[in-house]
C-alpha positions as CSV (number, residue, x, y, z in Angstrom):
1,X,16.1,36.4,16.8
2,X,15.1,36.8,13.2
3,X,11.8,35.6,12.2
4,X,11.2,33.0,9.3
5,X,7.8,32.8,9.1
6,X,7.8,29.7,6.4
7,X,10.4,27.7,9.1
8,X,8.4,25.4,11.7
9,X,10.4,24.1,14.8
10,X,9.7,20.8,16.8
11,X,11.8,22.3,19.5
12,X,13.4,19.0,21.9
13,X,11.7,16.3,20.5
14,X,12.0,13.3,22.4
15,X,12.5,10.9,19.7
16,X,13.1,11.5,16.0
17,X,13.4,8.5,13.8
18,X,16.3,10.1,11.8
19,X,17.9,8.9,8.5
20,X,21.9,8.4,9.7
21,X,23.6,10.0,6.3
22,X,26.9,8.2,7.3
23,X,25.4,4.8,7.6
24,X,22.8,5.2,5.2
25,X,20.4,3.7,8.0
26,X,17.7,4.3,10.1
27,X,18.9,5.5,13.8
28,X,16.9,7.3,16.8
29,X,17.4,10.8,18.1
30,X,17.0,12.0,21.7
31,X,15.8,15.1,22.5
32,X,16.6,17.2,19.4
33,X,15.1,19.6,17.0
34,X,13.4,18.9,14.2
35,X,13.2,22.0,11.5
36,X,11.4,22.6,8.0
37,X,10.8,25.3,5.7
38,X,7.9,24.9,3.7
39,X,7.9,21.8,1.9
40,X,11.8,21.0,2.7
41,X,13.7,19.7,5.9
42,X,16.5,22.0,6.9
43,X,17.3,20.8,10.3
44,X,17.1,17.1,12.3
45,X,18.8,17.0,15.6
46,X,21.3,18.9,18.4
47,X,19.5,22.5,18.7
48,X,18.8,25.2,16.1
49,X,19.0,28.7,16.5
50,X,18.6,29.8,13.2
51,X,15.2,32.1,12.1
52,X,11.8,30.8,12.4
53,X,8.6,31.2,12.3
54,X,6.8,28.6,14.3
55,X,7.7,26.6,17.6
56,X,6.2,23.1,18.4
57,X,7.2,21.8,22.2
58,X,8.5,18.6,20.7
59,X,9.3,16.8,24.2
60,X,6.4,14.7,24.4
61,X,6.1,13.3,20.7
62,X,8.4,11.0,18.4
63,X,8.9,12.4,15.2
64,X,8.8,9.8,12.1
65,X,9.3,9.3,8.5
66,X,6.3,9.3,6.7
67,X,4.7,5.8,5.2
68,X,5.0,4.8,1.7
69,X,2.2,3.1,0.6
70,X,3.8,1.2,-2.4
71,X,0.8,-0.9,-3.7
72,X,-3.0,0.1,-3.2
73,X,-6.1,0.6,-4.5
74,X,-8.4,2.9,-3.4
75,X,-12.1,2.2,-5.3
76,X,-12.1,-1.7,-5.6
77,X,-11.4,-2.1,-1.5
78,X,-13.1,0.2,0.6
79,X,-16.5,0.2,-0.6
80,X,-16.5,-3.3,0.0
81,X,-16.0,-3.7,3.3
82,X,-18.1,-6.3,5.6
83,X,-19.0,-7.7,2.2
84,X,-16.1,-9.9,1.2
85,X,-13.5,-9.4,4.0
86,X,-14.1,-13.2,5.1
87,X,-15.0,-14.2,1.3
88,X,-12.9,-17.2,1.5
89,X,-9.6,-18.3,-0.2
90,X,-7.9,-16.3,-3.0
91,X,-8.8,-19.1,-5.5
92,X,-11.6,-19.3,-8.0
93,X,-14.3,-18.4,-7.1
94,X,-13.7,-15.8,-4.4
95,X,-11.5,-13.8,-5.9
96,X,-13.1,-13.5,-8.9
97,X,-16.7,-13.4,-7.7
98,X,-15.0,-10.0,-5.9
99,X,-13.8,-8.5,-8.7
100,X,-16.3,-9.1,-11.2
101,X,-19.3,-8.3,-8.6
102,X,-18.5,-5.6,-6.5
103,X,-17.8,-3.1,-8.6
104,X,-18.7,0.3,-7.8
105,X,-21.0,2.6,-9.8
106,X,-19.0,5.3,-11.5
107,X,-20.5,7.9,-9.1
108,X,-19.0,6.4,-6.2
109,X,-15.6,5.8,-7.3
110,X,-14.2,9.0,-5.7
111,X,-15.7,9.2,-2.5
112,X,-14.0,5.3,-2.2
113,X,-11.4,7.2,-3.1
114,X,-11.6,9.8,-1.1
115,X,-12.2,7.0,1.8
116,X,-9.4,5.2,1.2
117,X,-7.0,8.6,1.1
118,X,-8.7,9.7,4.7
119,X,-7.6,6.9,6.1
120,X,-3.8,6.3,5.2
121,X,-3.4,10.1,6.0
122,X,-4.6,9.3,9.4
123,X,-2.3,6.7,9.9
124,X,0.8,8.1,8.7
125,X,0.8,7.7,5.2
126,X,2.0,10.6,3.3
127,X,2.7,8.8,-0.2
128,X,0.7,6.4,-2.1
129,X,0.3,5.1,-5.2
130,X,-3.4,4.5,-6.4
131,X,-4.2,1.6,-8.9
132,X,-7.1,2.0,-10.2
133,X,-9.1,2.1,-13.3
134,X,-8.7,5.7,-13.9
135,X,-12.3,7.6,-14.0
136,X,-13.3,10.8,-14.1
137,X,-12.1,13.2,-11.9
138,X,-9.8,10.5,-10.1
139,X,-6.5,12.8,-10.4
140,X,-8.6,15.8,-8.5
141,X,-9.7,13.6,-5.8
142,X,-6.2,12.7,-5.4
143,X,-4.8,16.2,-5.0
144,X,-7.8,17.5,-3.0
145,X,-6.7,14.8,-0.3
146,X,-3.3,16.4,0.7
147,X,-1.7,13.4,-0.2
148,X,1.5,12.9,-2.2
149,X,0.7,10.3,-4.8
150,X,1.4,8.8,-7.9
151,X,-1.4,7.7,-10.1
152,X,-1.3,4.1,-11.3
153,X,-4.4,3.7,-13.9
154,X,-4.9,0.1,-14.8
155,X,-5.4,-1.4,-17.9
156,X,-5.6,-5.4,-19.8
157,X,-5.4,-7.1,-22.7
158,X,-8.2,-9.1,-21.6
159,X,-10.5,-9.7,-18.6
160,X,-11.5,-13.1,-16.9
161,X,-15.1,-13.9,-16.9
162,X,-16.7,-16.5,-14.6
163,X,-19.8,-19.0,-16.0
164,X,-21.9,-20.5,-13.4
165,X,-20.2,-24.0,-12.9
166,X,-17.3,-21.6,-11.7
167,X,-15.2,-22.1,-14.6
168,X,-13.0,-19.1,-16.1
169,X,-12.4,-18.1,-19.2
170,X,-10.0,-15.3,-21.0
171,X,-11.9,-13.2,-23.1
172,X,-9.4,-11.1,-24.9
173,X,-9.9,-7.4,-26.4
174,X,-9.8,-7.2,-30.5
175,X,-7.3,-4.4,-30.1
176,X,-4.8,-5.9,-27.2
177,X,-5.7,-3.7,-24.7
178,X,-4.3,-0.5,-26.9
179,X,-7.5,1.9,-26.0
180,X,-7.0,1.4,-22.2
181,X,-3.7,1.9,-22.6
182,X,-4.2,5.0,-24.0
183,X,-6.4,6.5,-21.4
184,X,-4.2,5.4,-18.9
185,X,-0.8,7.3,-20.4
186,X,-4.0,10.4,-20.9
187,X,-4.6,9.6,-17.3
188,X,-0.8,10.0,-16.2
189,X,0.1,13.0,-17.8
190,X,-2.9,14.7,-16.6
191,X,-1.5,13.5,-13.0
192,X,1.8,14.4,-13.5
193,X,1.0,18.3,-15.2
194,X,-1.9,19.0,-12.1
195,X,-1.2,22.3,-10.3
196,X,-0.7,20.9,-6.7
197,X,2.5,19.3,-7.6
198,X,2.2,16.1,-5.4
199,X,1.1,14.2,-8.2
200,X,3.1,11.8,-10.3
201,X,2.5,8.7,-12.6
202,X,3.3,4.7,-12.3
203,X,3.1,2.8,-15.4
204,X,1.2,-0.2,-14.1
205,X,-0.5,-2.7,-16.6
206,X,-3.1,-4.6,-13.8
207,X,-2.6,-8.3,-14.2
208,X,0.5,-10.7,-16.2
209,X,-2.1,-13.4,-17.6
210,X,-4.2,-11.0,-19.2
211,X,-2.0,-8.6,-20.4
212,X,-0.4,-9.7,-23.9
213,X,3.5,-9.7,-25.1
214,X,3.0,-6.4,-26.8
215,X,1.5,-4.5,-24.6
216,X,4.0,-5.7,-21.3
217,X,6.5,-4.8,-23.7
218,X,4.9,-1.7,-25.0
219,X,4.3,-0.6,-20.9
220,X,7.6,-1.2,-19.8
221,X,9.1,1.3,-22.6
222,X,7.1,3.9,-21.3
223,X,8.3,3.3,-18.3
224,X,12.0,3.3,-19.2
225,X,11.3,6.7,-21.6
226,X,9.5,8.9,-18.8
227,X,11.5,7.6,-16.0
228,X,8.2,6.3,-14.1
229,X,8.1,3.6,-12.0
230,X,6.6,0.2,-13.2
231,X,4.4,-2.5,-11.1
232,X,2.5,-5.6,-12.3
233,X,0.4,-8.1,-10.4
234,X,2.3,-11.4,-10.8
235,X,2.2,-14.4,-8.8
236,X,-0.4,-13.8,-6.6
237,X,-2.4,-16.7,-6.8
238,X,-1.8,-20.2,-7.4
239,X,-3.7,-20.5,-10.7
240,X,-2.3,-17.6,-12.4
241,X,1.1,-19.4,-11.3
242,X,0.0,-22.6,-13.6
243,X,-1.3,-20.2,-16.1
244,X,1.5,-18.8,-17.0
245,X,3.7,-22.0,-16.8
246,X,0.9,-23.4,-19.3
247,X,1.6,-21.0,-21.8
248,X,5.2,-20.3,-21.6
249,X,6.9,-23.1,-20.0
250,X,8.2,-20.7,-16.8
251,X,7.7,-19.6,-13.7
252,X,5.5,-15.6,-14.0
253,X,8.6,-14.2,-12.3
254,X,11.0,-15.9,-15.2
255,X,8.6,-14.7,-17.8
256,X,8.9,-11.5,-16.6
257,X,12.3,-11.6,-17.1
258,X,12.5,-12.9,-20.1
259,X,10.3,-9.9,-21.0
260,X,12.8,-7.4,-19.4
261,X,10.5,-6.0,-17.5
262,X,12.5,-6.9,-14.7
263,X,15.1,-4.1,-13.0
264,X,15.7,-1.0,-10.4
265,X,12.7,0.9,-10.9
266,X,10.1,-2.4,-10.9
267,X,7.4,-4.3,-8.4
268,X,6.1,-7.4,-8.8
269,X,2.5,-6.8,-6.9
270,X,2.5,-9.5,-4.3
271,X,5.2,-12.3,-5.3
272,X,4.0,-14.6,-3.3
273,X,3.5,-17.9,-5.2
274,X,7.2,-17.9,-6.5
275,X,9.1,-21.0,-7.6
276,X,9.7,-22.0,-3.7
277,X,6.2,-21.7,-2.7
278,X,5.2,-25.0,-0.9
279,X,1.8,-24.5,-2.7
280,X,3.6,-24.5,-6.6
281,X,6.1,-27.1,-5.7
282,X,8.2,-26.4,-9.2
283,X,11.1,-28.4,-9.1
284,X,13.7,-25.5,-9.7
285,X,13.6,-22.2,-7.6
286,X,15.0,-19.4,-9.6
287,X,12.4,-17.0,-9.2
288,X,14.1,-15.2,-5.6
289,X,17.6,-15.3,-7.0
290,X,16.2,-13.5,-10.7
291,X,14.8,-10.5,-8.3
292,X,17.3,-9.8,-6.1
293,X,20.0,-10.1,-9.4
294,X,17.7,-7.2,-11.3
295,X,17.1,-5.1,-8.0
296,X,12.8,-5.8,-8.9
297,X,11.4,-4.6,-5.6
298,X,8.4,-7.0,-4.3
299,X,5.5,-4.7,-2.8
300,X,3.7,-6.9,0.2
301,X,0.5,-6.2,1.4
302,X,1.0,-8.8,4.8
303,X,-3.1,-8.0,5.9
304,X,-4.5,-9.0,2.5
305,X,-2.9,-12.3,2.5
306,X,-3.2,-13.0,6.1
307,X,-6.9,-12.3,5.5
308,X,-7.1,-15.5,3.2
309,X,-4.8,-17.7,5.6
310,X,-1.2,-17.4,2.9
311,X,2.0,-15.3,2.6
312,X,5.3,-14.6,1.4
313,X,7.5,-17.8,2.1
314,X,9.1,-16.0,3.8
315,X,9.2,-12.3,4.5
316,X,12.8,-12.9,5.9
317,X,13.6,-15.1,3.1
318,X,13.1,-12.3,0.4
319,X,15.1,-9.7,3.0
320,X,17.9,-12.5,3.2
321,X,18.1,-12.9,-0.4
322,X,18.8,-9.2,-0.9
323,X,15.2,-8.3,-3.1
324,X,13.8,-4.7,-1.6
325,X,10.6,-5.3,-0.5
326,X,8.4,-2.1,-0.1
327,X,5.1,-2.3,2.2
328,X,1.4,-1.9,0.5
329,X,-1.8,-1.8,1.8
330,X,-3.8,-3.7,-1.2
331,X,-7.0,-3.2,0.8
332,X,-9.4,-2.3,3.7
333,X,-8.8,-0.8,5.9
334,X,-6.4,1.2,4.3
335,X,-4.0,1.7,7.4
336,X,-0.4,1.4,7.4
337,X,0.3,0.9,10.7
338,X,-1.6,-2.3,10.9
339,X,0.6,-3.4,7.9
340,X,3.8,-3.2,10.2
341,X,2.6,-5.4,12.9
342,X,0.8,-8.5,10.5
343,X,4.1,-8.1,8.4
344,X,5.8,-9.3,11.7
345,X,3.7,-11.9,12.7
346,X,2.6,-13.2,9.4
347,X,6.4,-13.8,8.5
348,X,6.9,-15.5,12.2
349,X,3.7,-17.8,11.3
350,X,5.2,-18.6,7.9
351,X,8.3,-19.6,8.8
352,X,7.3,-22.0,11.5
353,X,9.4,-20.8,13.9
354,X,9.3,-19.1,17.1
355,X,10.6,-16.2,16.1
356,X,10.6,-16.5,12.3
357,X,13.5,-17.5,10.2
358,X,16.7,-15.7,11.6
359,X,17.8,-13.1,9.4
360,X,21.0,-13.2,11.3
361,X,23.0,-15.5,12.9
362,X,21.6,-16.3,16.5
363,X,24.3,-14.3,18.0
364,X,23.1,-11.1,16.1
365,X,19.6,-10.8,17.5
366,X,16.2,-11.7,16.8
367,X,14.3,-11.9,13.2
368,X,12.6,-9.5,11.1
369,X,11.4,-6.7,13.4
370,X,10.3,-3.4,14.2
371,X,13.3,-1.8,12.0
372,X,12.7,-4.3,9.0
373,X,9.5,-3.6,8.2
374,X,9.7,0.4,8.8
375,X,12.7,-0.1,6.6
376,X,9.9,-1.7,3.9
377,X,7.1,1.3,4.7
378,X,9.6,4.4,4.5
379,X,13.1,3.7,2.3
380,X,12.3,0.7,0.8
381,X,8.8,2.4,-1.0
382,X,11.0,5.4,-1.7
383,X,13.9,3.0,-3.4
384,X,11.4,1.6,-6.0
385,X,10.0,5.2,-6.6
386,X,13.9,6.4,-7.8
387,X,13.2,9.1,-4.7
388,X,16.1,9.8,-2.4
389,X,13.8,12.9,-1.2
390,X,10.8,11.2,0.4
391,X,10.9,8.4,3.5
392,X,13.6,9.8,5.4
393,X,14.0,12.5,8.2
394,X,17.1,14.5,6.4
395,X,18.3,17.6,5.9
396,X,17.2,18.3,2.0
397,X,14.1,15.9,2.0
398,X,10.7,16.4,1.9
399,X,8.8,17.2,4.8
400,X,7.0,14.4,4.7
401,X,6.5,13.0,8.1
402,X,4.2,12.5,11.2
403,X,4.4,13.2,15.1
404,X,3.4,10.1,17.9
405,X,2.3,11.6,21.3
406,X,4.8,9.7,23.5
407,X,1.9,10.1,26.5
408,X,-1.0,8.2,24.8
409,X,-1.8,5.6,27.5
410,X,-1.0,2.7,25.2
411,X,2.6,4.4,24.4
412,X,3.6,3.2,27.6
413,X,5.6,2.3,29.2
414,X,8.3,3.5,26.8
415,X,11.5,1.2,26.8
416,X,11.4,1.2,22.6
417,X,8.9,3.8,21.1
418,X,8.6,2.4,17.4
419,X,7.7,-1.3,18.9
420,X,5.6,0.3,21.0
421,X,3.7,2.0,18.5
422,X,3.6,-1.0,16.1
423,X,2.7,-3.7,18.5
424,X,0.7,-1.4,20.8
425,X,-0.2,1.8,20.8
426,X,-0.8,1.8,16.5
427,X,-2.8,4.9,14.7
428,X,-4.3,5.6,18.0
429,X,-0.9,7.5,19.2
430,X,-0.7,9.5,15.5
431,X,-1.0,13.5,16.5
432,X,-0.2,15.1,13.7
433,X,0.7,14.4,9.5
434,X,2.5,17.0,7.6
435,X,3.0,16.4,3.5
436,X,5.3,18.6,1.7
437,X,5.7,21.2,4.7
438,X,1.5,21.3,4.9
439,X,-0.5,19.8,7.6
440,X,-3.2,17.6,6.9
441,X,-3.9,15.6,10.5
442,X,-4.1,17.5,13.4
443,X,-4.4,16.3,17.1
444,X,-6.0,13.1,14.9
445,X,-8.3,15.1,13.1
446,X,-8.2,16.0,9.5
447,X,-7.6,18.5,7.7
448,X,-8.4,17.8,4.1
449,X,-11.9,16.2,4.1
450,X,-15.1,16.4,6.1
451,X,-14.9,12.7,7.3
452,X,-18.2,12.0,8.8
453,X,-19.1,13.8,5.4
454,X,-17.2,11.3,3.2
455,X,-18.5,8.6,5.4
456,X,-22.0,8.9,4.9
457,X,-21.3,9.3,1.2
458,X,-19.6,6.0,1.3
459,X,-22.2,4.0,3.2
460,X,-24.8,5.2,0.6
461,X,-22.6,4.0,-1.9
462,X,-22.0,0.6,-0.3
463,X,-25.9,0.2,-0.2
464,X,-26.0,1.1,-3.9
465,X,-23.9,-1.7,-5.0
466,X,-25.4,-4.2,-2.7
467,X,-28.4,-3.6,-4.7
468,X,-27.3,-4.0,-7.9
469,X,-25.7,-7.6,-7.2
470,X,-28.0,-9.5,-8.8
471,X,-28.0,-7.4,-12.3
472,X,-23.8,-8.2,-12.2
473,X,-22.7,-11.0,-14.6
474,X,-21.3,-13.0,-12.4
475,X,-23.4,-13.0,-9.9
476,X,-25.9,-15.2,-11.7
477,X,-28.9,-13.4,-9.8
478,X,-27.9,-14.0,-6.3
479,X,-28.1,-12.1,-3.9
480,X,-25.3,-10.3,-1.7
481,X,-26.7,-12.3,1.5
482,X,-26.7,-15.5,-0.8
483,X,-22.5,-14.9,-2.2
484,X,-21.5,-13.0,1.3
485,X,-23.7,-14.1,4.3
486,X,-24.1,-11.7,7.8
487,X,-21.7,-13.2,10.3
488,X,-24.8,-13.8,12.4
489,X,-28.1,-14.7,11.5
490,X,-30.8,-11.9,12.1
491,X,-33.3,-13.2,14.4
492,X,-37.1,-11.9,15.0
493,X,-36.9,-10.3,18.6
494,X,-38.4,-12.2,21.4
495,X,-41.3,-10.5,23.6
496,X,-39.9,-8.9,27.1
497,X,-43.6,-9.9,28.8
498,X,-44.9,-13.3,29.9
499,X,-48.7,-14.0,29.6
């Protein structure tokens, strides 16, 4: 046999979650080879016998698509962990009080980064997109990870500021926003021109009510002139909902519109408190009909908002009225996996029904499963992106993808191995990650990063900000143990001896 050394072989694999190029679908493969060289897949199923370099026994693992991670940010989320993952509800003041007070010093913005990256390569992720406000050295970070990503640096026209009877107030730039805007287009070319070439840019202006008319309009140009994707936090709370009605006499998804910042390559972050919402109770519902019309993509991040007790009404609503919906991760603990299974049973608990609302008649089957949510986490993040190379196991797309050990103890027993995975087995099962042809998890260890290293760097980081709370504006002087209590009391140990 000729030798290949840049061609790898996962020789019989015992399931490979293929992309059918007939049906334009997700299928399984049994027992089938799976075949890349370098970055790019050259072979998915039957048996090759063509050159290579490298053989993997393939029979005990299920090859899959890697994860998209379509909305995400890596320095606001994981440094805060145990501090405001039971803050409340995502109304004033929790939300806020978050963002205004846990803030990470600018020295420990990459190793959250960092963080965050370690974990969504060891569950599968192999693309993300990072929203963040860009800082130095951010775009390295990125690269050094082994991830594929596209950097998303935030910017405003304004920022809300909290008093201390709780009330907020819009404080709004002198120049509209146009210096951050500036060092974020800075920020994405330097992304898009780094050396590792798994780097690309998202136009992504943070939040509708506090960004003005000019510079939405001003984003979304960019966007349309560079051929980047474009994302925007919009109805995601209640408030901002009423905000926006306030001031322009619509719903945030009809604004948008109205805007044209709708279309193929946009996300509305979240899209939860739409028109139909039982918590906005407008009394027209346009909003789902105006997404699905303009191909917008809605990225849902299922953990975040089961975390505060609300969701998408409904997950198989959006999927029914034909809007792609792409899966993010938003938060802690940055693991897509875990995204699959809560966007399952937070649409079933939604819809009120057993089962959640049908997305086919009874006849056809259950509701929103397994295959919809994958659908969300591999080819519906790679739809929004413009990227028919990434998501999919196909000859002439990136090898992008991760192995399941089939004989992980919580794998089986193995009637269906993707519901087994999501509702079972989860990152425990994940052997190996490959991005762009290049391992970066192996045997559940990686490759990239130190991450006891990066851990320790984090904790002193955490303990950092927890001291500086009371400095932060918002915080009026408290405390963290006075905004986010222990969720137990610490009690003075009781002597073992008896006088």
């Amino acid at each position: 046999m000729n030798i290949a050394p840049d061609v790898t072989c996962f020789r019989n694999c015992g399931w490979i979650v293929a992309w059918n190029v007939h049906e334009q679908r997700l299928g399984f493969l049994r027992e089938g080879d799976f075949v890349f060289r370098g970055p790019d897949i050259i072979y998915v199923g039957g048996h090759y016998d063509g050159p290579l370099g490298n053989e993997v026994d393939g029979s005990h693992l299920m090859v899959m698509p890697g994860l998209i991670n379509a909305h995400h940010h890596s320095t606001a989320m994981m440094i805060r962990n145990g501090l405001s993952t039971e803050g409340g509800s995502y109304i004033v003041p929790y939300f806020y009080t978050t963002q205004r007070v846990l803030v990470p010093d600018d020295r420990d913005k990459g190793v959250a980064t960092e963080a965050a990256m370690a974990r969504l390569l060891l569950s599968g992720t192999t693309t993300t997109m990072d929203w963040v406000s860009p800082y130095e050295g951010w775009v390295d970070v990125l690269a050094r990870s082994g991830i594929r990503a596209y950097a998303a640096p935030a910017y405003n026209s304004a920022r809300v500021a909290m008093r201390a009877n709780q009330d907020l107030v819009y404080e709004w730039f002198a120049d509209g926003g146009a210096l951050e805007f500036r060092a974020a287009l800075d920020a994405m070319a330097e992304a898009e021109g780094h050396s590792c070439g798994r780097l690309s840019a998202m136009v992504a202006p943070s939040e509708l009510e506090c960004c003005s008319e000019w510079l939405l309009r001003e984003s979304k140009a960019v966007a349309e002139s560079t051929g980047r994707p474009f994302q925007v936090h919009a109805s995601e709370a209640v408030r901002e909902f009423f905000e926006i009605a306030c001031r322009h006499g619509m719903s945030p998804i009809q604004w948008c519109s109205k805007l044209g910042l709708l279309g193929g390559k946009t996300a509305i972050g979240h899209a939860v408190y739409l028109d139909h919402h039982s918590k906005v109770q407008w009394p027209e519902q346009r909003d789902l009909a105006l997404l699905a019309e303009t191909g917008t993509t809605v990225t849902h991040t299922p953990a975040a908002w089961a975390a505060v007790g609300d969701g998408l009404e409904t997950l198989a609503s959006y999927l029914r009225a034909g809007i792609n919906i792409a899966l993010g991760n938003d938060a802690f603990p940055h693991g897509m996996i875990d995204e699959l299974k809560t966007a399952v049973f937070l649409g079933r608990v939604k819809s009120g029904k057993d089962c959640g609302t049908p997305m086919y008649p009874i006849e056809g089957g259950l509701s929103i499963g397994a295959r919809q949510v994958l659908e969300a986490a591999t080819v519906g993040g790679a739809r929004f992106l413009g990227r028919d190379d990434i998501g999919k196991l196909a000859v002439g797309c990136k090898a992008d993808f991760f192995t399941v050990d089939l004989r992980h103890p919580d794998m089986m027993p193995i009637y269906d191995p993707l519901r087994s995975l999501i509702y079972s087995a989860g990152q425990r099962a994940i052997c190996d990650v490959y991005v762009d042809g290049r391992q970066v998890v192996r045997n559940g260890i990686l490759l990239t990063m130190d991450l006891n290293d990066v851990s320790a760097r984090l904790q002193n980081g955490q303990n950092r900000l927890v001291q500086e709370i009371p400095s932060k504006e918002s915080a009026f002087g408290r405390e963290a143990a006075s905004i986010w209590p222990l969720s137990l009391p610490v009690d003075v140990p009781l002597s073992t001896y008896r006088v």
